[in-house]
Structures are given as C-alpha cells and as structure tokens.
C-alpha positions in Angstrom: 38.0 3.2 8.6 38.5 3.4 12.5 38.2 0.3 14.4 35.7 1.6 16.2 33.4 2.0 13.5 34.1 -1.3 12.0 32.9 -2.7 15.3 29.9 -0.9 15.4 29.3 -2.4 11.6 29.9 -5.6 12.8 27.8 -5.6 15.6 25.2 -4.1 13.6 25.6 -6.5 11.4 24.9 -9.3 13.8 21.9 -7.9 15.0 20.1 -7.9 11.7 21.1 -11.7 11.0 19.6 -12.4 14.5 16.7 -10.6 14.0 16.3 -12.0 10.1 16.6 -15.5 11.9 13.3 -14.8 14.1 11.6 -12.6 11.7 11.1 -13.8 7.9 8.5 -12.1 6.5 8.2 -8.9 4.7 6.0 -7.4 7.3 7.8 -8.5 10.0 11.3 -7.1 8.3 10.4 -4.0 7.2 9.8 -2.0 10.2 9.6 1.9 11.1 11.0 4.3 9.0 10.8 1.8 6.4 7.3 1.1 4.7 6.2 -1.8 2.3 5.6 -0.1 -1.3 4.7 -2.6 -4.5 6.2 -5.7 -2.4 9.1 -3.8 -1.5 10.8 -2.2 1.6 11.4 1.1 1.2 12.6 4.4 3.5 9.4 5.7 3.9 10.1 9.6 2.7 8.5 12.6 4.2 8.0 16.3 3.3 5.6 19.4 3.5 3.0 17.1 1.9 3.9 13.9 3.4 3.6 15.1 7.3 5.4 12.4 9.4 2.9 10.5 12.0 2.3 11.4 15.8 5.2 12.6 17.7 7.7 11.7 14.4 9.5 14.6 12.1 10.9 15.0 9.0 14.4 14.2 8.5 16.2 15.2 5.4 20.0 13.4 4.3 22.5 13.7 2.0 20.8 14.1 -1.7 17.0 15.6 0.0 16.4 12.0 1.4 14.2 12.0 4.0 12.3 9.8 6.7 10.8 10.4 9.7 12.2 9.8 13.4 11.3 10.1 16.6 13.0 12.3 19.4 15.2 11.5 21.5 13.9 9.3 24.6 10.9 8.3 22.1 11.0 4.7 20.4 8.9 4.3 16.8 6.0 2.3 17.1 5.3 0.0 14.4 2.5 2.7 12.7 5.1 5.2 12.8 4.5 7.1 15.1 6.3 7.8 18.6 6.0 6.9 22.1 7.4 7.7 25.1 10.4 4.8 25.9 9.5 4.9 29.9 5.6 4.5 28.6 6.5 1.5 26.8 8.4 0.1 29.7 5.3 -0.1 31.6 2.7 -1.3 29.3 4.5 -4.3 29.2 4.5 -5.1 32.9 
C-alpha cells in the first residue's frame, strides 16, 4: 500500500473516532447513504425500483452494490437528498 493511501486511512480513521465521540446514537451515526434497517445501519441500495431522492443517483460498485450520491459541488442532506454546497453556506449565516 502507498503511503499515501495509508495516510488518507488514517486520517479517515480519526475523523470517525471524533465524530463517534460527539455523536453516539444510532441516528446520529448512521448518516446519508447509509439508512437504519431492523436496528441496523446499512448502505442504503438503489435501483430502477428504488429511485434515489432529490438531486441523488444511483451508483453501482463492485458485485451490483449500489447507493446513491450526490454530484459534485452538492453535499447529502440528512433525508438523502442533495443540496447545493454554496446554498448550505448561506443558510447558516
């Protein structure tokens, strides 16, 4: 493995013990793609039956996974669907 991809891991890494530090519940964990199913979180799978939310698409992986993600310059909300990043920037303010 390349260092550089062993530092991205890491610092990967970090960021989900941080955020697992300020956010311990199930709801609060299991964000966009991922949805709570039976008490679990789960990739949250899409396909010509399972149209993705506003703005998202369908995604497929390695082995016909699939999830939906938002375009680039787009952040998922926690519903699922997208919104644009500069229109988030200025809700907030």
């Amino acid at each position: 493995m390349h260092l550089s991809c062993l530092i991205f891991m890491l610092v990967l890494y970090y960021q989900w013990l941080i955020h697992l530090s300020e956010c311990s519940t199930l709801e609060c964990q299991c964000q966009a793609p991922y949805q709570i199913v039976n008490g679990n979180c789960v990739l949250a799978g899409c396909s010509k039956g399972e149209p993705c939310p506003a703005g998202a698409e369908c995604i497929t992986i390695a082995g016909g996974v699939s999830y939906c993600a938002c375009p680039k310059g787009y952040r998922i909300k926690h519903d699922g669907s997208c919104e644009g990043e500069n229109q988030y920037k200025f809700q907030n303010y």
